[in-house]
C-alpha positions in Angstrom: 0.0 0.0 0.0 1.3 3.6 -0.6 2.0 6.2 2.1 0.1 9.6 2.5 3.6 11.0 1.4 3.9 9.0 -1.6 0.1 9.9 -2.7 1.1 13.6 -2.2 4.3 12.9 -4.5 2.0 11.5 -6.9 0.0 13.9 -6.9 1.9 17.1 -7.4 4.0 15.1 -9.7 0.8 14.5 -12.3 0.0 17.6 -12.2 3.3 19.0 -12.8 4.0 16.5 -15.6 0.7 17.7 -16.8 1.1 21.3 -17.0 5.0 21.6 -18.6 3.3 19.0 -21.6 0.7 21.6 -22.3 3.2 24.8 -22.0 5.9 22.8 -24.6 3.0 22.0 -26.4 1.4 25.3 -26.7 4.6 26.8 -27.3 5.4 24.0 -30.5 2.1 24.1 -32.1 3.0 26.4 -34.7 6.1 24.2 -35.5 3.9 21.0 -35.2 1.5 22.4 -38.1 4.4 23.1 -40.0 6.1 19.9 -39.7 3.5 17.3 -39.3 1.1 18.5 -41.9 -1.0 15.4 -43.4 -0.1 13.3 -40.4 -3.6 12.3 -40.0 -3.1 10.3 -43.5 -1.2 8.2 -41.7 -3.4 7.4 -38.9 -5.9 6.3 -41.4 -4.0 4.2 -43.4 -3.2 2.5 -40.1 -6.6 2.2 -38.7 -7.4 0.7 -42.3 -4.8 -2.0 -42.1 -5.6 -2.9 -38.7 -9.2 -3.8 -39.6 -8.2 -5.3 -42.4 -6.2 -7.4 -40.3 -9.1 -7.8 -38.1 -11.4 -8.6 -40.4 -9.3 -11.3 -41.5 -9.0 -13.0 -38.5 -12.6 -12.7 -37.7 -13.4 -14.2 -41.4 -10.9 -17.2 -41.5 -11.4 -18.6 -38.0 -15.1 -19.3 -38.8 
């Protein structure tokens, strides 16, 4: 079981984990829509495969 000191730790260490990730990423987002433009292409190409894949599996083990 955890102490009251390490659920404190935990604690204030989420939530400053939580707020430096959205200062860096509020301070990269220009750079990001420069650099990942039509990134989302990608995403869907490998949500397609993976069904695919699924849909396989589901199909030949009938």
């Amino acid at each position: 079981m955890l102490s009251t000191g390490q659920i404190i730790f935990a604690v204030c260490f989420f939530i400053a984990f939580v707020a430096i990730m959205i200062v860096s990423y509020r301070r990269d987002k220009k750079l990001h829509k420069k650099q990942y433009k039509g990134s989302i292409w990608i995403l869907v190409g490998f949500l397609v495969f993976f069904s695919l894949l699924l849909a396989a599996k589901l199909y030949f083990m009938e």
